[in-house]
C-alpha positions as CSV (number, residue, x, y, z in Angstrom):
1,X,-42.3,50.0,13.6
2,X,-44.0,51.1,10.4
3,X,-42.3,49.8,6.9
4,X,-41.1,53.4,5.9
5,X,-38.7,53.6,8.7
6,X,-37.1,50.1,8.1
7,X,-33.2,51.3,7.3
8,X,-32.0,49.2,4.5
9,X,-28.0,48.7,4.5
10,X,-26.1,48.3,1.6
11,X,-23.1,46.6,1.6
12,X,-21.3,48.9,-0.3
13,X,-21.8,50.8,2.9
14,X,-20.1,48.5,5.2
15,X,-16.1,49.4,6.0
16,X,-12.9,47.3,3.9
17,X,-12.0,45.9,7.7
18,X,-15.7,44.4,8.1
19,X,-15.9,42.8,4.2
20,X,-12.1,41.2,5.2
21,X,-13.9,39.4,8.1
22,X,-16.6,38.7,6.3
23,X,-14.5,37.3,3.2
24,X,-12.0,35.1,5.6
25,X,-14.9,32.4,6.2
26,X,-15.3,32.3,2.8
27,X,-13.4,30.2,0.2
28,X,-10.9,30.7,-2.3
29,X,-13.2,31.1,-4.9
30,X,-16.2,33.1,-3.3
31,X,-13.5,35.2,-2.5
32,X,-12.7,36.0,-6.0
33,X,-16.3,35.8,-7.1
34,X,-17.0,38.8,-4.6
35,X,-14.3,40.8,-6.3
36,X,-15.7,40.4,-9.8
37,X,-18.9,42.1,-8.5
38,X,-17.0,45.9,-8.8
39,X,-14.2,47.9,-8.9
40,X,-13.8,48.6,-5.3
41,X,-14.2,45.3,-4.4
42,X,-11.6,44.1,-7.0
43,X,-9.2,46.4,-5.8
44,X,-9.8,45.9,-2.1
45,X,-9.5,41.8,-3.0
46,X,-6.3,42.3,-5.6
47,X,-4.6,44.3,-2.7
48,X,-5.1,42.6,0.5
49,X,-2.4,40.2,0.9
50,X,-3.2,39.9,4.4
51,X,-6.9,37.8,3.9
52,X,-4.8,35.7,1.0
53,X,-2.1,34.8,3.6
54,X,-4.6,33.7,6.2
55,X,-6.1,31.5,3.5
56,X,-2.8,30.1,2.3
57,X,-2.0,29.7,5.5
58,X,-5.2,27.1,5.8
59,X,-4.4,25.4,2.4
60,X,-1.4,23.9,3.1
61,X,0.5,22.5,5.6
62,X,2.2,24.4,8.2
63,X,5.8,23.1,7.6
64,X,5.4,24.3,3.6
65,X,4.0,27.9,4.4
66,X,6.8,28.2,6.8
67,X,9.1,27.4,4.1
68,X,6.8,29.7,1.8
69,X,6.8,32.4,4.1
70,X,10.2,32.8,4.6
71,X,10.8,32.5,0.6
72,X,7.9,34.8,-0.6
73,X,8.0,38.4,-1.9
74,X,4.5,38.9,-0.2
75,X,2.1,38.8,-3.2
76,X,0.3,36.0,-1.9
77,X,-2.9,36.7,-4.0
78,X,-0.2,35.7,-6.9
79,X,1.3,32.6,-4.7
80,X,-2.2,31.4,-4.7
81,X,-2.7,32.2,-7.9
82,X,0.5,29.6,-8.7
83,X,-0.4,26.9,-6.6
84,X,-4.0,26.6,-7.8
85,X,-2.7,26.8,-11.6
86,X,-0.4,23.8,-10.6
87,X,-2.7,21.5,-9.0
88,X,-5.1,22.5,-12.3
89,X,-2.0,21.2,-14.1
90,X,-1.3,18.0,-12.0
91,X,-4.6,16.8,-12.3
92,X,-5.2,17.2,-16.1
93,X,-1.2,15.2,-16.0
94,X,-3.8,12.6,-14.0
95,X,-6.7,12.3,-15.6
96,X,-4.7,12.0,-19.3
97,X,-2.4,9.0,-17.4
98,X,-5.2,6.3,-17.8
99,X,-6.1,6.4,-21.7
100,X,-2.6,6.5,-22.2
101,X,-0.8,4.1,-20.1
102,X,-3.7,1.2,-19.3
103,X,-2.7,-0.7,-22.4
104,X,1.0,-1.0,-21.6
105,X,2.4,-3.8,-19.7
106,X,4.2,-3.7,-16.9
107,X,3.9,-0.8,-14.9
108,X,4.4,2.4,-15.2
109,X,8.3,3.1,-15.3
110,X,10.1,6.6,-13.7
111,X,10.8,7.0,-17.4
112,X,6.7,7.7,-17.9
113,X,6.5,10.8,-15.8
114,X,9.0,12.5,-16.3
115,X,6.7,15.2,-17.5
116,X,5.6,15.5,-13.3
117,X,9.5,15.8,-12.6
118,X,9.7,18.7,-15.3
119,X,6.8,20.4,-13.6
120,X,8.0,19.7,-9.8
121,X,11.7,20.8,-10.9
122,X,10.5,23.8,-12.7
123,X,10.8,26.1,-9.5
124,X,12.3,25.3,-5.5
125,X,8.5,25.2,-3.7
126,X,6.9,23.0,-7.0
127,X,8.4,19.5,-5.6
128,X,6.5,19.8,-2.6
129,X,3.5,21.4,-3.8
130,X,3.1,18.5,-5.9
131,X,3.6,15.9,-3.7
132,X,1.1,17.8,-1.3
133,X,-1.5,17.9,-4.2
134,X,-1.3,14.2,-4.7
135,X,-1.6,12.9,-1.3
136,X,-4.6,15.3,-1.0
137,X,-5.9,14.0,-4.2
138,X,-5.6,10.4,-3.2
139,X,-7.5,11.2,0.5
140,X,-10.0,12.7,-1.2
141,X,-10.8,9.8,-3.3
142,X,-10.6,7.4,-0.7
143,X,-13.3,9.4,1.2
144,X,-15.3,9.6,-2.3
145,X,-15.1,5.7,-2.8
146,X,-15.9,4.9,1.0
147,X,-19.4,6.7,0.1
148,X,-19.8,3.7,-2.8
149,X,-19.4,7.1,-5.3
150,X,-17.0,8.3,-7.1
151,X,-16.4,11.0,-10.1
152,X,-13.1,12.1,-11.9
153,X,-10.6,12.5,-10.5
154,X,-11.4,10.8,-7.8
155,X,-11.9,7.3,-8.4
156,X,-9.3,4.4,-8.1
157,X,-8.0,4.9,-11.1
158,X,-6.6,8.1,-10.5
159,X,-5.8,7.2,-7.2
160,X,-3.3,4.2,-8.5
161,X,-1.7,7.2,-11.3
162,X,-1.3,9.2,-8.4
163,X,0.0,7.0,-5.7
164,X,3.1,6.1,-9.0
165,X,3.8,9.2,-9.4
166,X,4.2,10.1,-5.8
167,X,6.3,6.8,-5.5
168,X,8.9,7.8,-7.8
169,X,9.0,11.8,-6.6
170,X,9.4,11.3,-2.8
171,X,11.9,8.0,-3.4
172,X,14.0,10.0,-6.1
173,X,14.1,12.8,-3.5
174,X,15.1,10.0,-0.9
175,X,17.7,8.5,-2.6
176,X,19.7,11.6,-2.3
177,X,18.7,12.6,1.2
178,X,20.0,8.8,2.5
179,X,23.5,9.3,0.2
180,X,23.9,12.9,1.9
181,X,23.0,12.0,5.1
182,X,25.4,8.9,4.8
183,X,28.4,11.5,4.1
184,X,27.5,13.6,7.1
185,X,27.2,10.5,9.2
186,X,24.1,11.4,10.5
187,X,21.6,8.4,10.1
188,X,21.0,7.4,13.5
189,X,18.9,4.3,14.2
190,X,15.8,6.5,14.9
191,X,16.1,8.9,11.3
192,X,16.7,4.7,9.5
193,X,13.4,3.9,10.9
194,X,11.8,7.0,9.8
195,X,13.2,7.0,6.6
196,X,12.0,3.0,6.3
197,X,8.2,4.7,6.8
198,X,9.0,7.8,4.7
199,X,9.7,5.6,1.2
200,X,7.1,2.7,1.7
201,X,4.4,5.0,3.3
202,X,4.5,7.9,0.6
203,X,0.5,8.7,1.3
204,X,1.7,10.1,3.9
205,X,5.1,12.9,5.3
206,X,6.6,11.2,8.2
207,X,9.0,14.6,8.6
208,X,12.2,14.2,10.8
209,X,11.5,17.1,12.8
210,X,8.6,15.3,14.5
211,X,10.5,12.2,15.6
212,X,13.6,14.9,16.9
213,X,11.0,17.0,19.0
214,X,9.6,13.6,20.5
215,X,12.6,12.2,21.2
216,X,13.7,15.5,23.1
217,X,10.3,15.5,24.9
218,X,11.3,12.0,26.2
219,X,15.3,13.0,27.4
220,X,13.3,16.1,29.4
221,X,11.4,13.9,31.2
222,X,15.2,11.8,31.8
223,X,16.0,14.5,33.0
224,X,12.9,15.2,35.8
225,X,13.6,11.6,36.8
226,X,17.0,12.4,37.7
227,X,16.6,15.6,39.8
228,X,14.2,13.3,41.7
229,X,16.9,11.3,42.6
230,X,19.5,14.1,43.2
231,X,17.8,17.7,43.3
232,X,21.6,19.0,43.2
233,X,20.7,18.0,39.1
234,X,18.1,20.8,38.9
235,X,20.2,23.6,37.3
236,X,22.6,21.5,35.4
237,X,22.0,20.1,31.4
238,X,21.5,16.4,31.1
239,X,24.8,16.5,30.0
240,X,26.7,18.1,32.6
241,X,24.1,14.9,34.6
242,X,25.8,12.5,32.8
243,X,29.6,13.6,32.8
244,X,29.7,15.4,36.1
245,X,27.4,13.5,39.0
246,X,25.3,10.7,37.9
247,X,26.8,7.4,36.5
248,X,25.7,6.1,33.0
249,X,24.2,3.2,35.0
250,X,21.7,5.5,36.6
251,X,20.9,7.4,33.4
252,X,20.1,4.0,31.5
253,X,17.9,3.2,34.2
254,X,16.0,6.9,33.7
255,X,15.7,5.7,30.3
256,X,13.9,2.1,31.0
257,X,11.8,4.5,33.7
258,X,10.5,6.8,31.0
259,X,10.6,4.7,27.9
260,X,9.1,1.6,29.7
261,X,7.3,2.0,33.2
262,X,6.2,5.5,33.0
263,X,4.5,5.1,29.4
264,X,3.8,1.2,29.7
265,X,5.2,0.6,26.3
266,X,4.3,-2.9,24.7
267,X,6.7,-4.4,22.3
268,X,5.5,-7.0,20.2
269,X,7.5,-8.4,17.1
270,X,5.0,-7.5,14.2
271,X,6.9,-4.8,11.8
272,X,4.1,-2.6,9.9
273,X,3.5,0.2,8.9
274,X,1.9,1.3,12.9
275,X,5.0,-0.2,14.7
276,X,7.4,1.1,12.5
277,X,6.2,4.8,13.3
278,X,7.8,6.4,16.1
279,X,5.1,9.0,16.6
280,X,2.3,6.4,16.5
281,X,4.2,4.6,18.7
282,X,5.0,7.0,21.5
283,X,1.1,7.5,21.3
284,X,-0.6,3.8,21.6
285,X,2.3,2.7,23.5
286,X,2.6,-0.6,21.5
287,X,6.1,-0.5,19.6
288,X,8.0,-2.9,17.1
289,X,11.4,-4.5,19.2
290,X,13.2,-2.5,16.1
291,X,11.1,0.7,17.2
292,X,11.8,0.6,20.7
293,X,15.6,0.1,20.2
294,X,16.0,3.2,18.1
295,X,13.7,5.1,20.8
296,X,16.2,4.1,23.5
297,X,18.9,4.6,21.7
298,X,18.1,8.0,21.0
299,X,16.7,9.1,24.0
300,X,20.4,7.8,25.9
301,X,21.9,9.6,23.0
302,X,20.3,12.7,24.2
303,X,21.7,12.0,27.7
304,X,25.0,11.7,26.5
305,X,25.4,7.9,27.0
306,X,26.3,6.4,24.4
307,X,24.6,2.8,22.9
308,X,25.2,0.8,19.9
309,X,22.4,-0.3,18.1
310,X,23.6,-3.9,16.1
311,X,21.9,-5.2,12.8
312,X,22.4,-8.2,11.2
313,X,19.8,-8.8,9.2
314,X,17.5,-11.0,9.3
315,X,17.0,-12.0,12.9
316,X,19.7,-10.5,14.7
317,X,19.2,-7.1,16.6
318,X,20.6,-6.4,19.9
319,X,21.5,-3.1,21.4
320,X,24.5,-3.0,23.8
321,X,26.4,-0.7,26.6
322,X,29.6,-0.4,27.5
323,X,30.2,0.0,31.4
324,X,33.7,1.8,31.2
325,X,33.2,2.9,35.1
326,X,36.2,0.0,35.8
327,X,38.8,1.4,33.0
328,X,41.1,-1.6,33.5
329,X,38.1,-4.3,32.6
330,X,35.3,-2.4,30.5
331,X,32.0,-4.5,30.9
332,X,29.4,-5.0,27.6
333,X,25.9,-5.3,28.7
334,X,22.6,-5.5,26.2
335,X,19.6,-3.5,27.1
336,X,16.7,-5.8,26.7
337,X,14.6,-4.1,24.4
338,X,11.1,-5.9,26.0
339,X,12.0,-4.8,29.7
340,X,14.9,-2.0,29.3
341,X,16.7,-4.0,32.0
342,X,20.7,-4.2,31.5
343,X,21.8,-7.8,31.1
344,X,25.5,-8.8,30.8
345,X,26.4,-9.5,27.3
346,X,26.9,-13.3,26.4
347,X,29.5,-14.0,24.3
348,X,28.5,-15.6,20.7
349,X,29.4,-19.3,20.9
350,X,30.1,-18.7,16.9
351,X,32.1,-15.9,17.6
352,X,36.3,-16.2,16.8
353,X,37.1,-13.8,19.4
354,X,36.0,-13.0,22.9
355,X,35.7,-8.9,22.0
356,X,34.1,-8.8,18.9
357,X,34.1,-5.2,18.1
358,X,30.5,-4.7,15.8
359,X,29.5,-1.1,15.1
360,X,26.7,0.4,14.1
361,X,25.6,0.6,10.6
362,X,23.0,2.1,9.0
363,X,22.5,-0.1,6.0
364,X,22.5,-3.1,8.0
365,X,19.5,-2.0,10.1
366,X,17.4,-0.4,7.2
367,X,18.1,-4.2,5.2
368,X,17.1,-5.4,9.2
369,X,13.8,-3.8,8.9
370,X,13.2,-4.3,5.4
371,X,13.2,-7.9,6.6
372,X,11.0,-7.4,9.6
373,X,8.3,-6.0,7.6
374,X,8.4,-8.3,4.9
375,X,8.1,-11.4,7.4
376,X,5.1,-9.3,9.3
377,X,3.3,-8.8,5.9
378,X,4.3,-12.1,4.2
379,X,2.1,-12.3,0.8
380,X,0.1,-9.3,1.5
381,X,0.8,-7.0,-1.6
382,X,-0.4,-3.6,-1.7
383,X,1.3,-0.3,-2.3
384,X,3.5,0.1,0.6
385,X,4.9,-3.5,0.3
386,X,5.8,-2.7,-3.5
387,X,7.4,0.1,-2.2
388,X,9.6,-2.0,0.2
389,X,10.4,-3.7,-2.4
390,X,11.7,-0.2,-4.4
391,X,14.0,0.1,-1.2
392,X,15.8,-2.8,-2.3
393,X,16.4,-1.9,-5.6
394,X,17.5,1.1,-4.8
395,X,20.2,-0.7,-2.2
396,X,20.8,-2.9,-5.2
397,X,19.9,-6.1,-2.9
398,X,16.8,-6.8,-4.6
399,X,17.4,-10.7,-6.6
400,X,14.7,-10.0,-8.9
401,X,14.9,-6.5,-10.1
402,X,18.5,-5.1,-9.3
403,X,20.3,-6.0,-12.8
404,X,17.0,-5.4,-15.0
405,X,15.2,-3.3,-17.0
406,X,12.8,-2.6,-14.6
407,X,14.5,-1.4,-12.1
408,X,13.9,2.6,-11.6
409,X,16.9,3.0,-9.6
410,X,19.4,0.6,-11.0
411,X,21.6,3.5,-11.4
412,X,20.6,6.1,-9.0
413,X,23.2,4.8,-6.3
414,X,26.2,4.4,-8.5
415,X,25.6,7.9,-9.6
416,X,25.4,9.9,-5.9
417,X,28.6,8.0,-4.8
418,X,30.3,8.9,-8.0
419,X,29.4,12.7,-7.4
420,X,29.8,13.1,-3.9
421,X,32.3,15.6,-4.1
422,X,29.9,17.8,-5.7
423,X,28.8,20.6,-2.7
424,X,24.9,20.1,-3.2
425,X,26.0,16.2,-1.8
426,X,27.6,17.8,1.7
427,X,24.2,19.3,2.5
428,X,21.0,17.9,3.3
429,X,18.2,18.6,1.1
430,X,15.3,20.3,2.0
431,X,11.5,19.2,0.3
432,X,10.2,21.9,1.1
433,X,12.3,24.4,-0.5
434,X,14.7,22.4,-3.0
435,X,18.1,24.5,-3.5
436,X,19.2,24.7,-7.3
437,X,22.3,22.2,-6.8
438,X,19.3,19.6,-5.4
439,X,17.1,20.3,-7.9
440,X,19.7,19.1,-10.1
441,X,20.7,16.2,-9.4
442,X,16.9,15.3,-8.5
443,X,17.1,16.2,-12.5
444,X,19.7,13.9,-13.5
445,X,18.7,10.5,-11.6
446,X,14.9,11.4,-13.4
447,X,16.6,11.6,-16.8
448,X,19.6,8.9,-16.0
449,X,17.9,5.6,-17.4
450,X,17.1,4.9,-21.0
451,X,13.9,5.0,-22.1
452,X,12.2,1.2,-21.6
453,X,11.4,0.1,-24.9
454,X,10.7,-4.1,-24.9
455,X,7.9,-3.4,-22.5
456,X,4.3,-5.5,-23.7
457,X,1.1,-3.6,-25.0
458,X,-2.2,-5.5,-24.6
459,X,-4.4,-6.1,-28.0
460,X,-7.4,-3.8,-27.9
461,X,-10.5,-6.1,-28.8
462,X,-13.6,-4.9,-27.9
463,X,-15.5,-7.9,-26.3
464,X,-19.4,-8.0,-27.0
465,X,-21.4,-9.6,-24.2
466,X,-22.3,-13.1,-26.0
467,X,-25.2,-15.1,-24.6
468,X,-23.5,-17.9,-23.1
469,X,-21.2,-15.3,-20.8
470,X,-23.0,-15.6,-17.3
471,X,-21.2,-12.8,-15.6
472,X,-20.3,-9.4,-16.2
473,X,-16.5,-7.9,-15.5
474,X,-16.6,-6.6,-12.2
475,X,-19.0,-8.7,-10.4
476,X,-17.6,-10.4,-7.0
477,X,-17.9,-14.1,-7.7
478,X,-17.7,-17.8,-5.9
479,X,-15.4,-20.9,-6.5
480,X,-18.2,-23.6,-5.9
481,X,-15.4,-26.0,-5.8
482,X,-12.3,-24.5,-4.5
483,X,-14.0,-22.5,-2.1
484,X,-13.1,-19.0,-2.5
485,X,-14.4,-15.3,-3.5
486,X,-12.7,-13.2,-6.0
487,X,-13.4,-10.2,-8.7
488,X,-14.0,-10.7,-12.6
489,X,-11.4,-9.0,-14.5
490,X,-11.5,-9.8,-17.8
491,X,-13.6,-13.6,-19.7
492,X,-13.1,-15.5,-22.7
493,X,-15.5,-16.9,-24.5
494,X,-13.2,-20.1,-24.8
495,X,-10.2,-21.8,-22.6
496,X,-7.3,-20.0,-24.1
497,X,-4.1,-22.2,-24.0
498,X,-1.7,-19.5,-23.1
499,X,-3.3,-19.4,-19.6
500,X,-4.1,-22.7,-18.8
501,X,-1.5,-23.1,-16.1
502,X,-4.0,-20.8,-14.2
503,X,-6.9,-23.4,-14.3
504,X,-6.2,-24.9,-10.8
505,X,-6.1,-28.2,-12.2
506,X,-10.0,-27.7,-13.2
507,X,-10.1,-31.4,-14.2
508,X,-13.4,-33.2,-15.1
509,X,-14.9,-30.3,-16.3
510,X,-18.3,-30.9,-17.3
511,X,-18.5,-28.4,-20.3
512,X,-15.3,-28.6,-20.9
513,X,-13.5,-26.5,-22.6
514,X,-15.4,-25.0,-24.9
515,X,-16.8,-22.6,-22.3
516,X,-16.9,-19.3,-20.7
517,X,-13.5,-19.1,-18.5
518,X,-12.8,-15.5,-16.3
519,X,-9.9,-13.8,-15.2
520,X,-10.6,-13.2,-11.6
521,X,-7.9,-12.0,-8.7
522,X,-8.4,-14.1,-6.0
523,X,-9.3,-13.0,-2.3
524,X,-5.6,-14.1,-1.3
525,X,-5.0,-11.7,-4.2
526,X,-3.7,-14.5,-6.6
527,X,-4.6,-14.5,-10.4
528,X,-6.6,-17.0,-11.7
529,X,-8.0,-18.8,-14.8
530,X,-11.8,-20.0,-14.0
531,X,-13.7,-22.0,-15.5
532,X,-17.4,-20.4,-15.2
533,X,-19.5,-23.9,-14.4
534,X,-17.2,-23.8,-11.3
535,X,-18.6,-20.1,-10.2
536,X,-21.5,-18.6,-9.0
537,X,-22.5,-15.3,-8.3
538,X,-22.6,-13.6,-4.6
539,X,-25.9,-12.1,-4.1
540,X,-25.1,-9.4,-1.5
541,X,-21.4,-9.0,-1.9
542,X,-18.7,-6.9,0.4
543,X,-16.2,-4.6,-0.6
544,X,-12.9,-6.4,-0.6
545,X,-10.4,-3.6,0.0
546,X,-7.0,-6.1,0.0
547,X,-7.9,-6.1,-3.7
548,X,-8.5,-3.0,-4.8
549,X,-5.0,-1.9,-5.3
550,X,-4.5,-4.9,-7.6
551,X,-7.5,-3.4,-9.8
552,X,-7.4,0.0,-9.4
553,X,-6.4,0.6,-13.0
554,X,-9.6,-1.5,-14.6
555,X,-12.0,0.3,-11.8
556,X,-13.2,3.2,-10.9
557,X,-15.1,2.6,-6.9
558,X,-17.6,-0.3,-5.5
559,X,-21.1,0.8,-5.9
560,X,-22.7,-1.6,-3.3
561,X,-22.6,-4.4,-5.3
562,X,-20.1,-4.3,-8.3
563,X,-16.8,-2.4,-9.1
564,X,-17.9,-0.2,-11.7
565,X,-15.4,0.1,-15.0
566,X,-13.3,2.8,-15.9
567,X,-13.9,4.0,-19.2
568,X,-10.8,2.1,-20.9
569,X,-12.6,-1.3,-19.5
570,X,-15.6,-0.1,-20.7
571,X,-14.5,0.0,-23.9
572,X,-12.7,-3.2,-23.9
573,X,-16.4,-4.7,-22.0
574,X,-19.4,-2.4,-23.5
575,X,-21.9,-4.5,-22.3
576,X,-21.1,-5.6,-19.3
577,X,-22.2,-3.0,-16.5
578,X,-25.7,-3.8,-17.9
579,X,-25.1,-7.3,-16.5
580,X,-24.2,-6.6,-14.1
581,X,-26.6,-4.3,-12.8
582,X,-29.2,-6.7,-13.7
583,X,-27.9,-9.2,-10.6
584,X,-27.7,-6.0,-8.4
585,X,-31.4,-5.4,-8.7
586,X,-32.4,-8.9,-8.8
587,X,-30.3,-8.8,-5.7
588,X,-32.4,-6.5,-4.2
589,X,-35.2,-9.0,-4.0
590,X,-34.1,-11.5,-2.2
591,X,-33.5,-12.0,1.6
């Protein structure tokens, strides 16, 4: 073909329907790069609210643009608009967090961001877009870091502003779904578990509706079991089953069929953060006893046999079924929650009566399996065990924090009981869409403690790298005589007397001490006070991820070698990424 009859299309040329197609594999901001081009195109991009549903629709979770759907006047090029202007806002609120909180001692307080609560409170979809923007914040850091990179905002130090501020949103938002849902009686064993995982795992939306479609999944299949057994069971509701020609008996044994011989569920005692989730559960098969319980429970609820699911917490947890076939001598059996077999209940040789009546309770099992995953993660402490630790203030059953200043929620359940006659309080709140009564009240338990004013400021002193310092803040170091590894946080150039309850006992020192001493955190995630003939440096060093949440506010990722500081440390340490980067590439030289 010669070159004069080569036919060159313009895209001007091309039809509104095929640019649409063409712009829908495109992102956000292609999109609206395209439209700057011309006036048609600006037009044809301003007006189709079709494409900027369809890329809504892949921004954000499916249970939010339900909720935004249902709520929204159709100018989704101006929804967009919104939520992209927020999370602009959220993480400039971020990113401004570090140079002004990393000198204060302890940490940051509810009372600190109540600018994020102003923001989130501002409008009924804001709460969640927030919360959304956060946890998508903090995933993409963590995939940043795991690629020994990192550049604002995500590094570990916007990741540990983010994770507080998501702590106090989704807990204050908690707090008034567990009083509402308390009134309305409806805190099943199942929804206590859930809600367990919903306030120490905020990272992550554990959303009820999940755990309710699994658990009907599992009565369905109940159900097939028992028109097995009795085909005359084929057009009748579990219900009519239970009532009209099966015994409870049978049903309960359905339920062990299902729960415990069809799937081949394990149950194993550990309580974390895998055991305790009902959807991961029903999927690896390998449950918590608490778990399991609460699945059975449910599952027999849903049959309409009823089961009562008994907490005393710490180590008491049984689940038990009345056999009221015989209505002159009812029977009490316990379902053995590692087999699902019936058992006749024993009586308690403690017991003053031979019919103790126990009920279920709510509180009871959420103290239960507060206490279960505290024993399963013993001194580990990260985020999710400090937010188990929240739970009891909030419950007011925490020894440490309950009465003091530094509780966030010292008041929060004293308030809700005291206004539950208010009609927001008889209805449960939704996160996705907060009404204006919720909002509220979400308003008041932000604003309803004092500001905390005898909290500690560190002294700014800008440490210059002195000769005799061997190590550099941030290196990963070795205890030559106590045998263990640990993280440089901070050194003195001195012993300083205030810490030397930290030294170990670091007796028969051979400089004494008039020497270098370093803050390090321990690999069992202790502080301590070293002294630095007793360390040495480790050569090719691995990422110890346990710590990184005690350090996050110092550091910004691990570059292969050293956690690099953020730019308060920096300041505080000028010299010392030099130093350390002189051990990483002598490092690089040997074996």
């Amino acid at each position: 073909m010669e070159e004069a009859e080569i036919e060159y299309t313009s895209i001007h040329s091309l039809p509104n329907e095929i640019l649409t197609l063409i712009l829908q594999h495109n992102d956000c901001h292609d999109i609206v790069s395209f439209g700057a081009t011309c006036k048609r195109f600006r037009q044809m991009v301003e007006n189709d609210q079709i494409l900027w549903k369809d890329k809504f629709k892949s921004i954000i979770p499916t249970v939010m643009f339900d909720s935004v759907d249902k709520h929204c006047d159709g100018k989704w090029l101006n929804s967009i608009k919104a939520f992209f202007n927020l999370k602009k806002l959220i993480y400039s609120e971020i990113l401004a967090m570090s140079p002004k909180f990393y000198w204060k001692c302890p940490e940051i307080t509810l009372e600190d961001v109540r600018n994020f609560f102003t923001i989130a409170l501002s409008n009924s979809l804001n709460y969640y877009y927030i919360i959304f923007i956060l946890q998508d914040l903090i995933r993409k850091g963590n995939a940043h870091i795991d690629k020994n990179c990192s550049e604002k905002p995500y590094t570990m130090t916007e990741i540990y502003y983010a994770k507080e501020v998501l702590r106090y949103l989704i807990q204050t938002f908690l707090a008034v779904k567990w009083v509402t849902a308390h009134m309305r009686n409806e805190l099943p064993p199942e929804i206590v578990v859930n809600f367990f995982l919903q306030w120490t795992d905020t990272v992550n939306l554990h959303p009820d509706l999940e755990i309710e479609n699994s658990i009907n999944d599992l009565a369905a299949k109940v159900k097939l079991v028992l028109n097995a057994q009795n085909p005359k069971l084929a057009s009748k509701s579990i219900l009519d089953c239970t009532n009209k020609l099966v015994s409870e008996r049978q049903v309960l044994h359905a339920v062990t069929q299902v729960i415990y011989h069809q799937r081949h569920m394990a149950v194993i005692t550990a309580a974390n953060l895998d055991t305790l989730n009902i959807i991961k559960v029903l999927k690896t098969k390998c449950s918590n006893i608490i778990v399991i319980g609460a699945i059975y429970q449910a599952v027999a609820r849903r049959c309409g046999v009823h089961c009562e699911m008994i907490a005393f917490p710490p180590n008491h947890l049984f689940l038990e079924w009345v056999d009221r076939s015989d209505a002159a001598s009812p029977a009490s059996y316990t379902v053995d929650l590692n087999t699902g077999e019936l058992k006749p209940k024993r009586r308690c040789p403690f017991s003053l009566t031979q019919n103790s009546n126990y009920k279920y309770c709510p509180d009871s099992l959420l103290q239960y399996i507060y206490s279960s995953f505290h024993s399963t993660m013993g001194a580990i402490k990260n985020w999710n065990t400090q937010n188990a630790v929240y739970l009891l203030d909030f419950l007011g059953t925490s020894h440490y924090f309950s009465y003091s200043y530094r509780n966030p929620y010292r008041n929060f359940l004293t308030y809700l009981i005291d206004h539950t006659h208010l009609s927001a309080m008889s209805i449960p709140p939704n996160l996705t869409y907060l009404n204006d009564e919720h909002k509220q009240i979400i308003r008041v338990l932000a604003n309803l403690n004092a500001p905390v004013t005898n909290f500690v400021t560190k002294d700014f002193v800008v440490k210059k790298h002195a000769g005799n310092v061997k190590f550099a803040v941030g290196m990963i170091c070795y205890h030559t005589k106590f045998d263990y590894v640990g993280i440089v946080r901070a050194w003195d150039l001195s012993c300083d007397a205030k810490w030397a309850d930290r030294m170990e006992m670091e007796l028969n020192l051979e400089f004494g001490v008039d020497q270098p001493f370093y803050y390090l955190v321990a690999a069992d995630q202790s502080a301590r006070y070293v002294a630095q003939e007793n360390l040495i440096e480790i050569t090719h060093p691995t990422r110890l991820y346990h710590l990184e949440d005690a350090i996050a506010r110092e550091f910004t990722h691990f570059d292969g070698f050293s956690y690099m500081l953020n730019d308060e440390k920096r300041a505080e340490y000028p010299d010392d990424e030099s130093i350390a980067a002189l051990y990483r590439n002598r490092s690089h030289y040997r074996p």
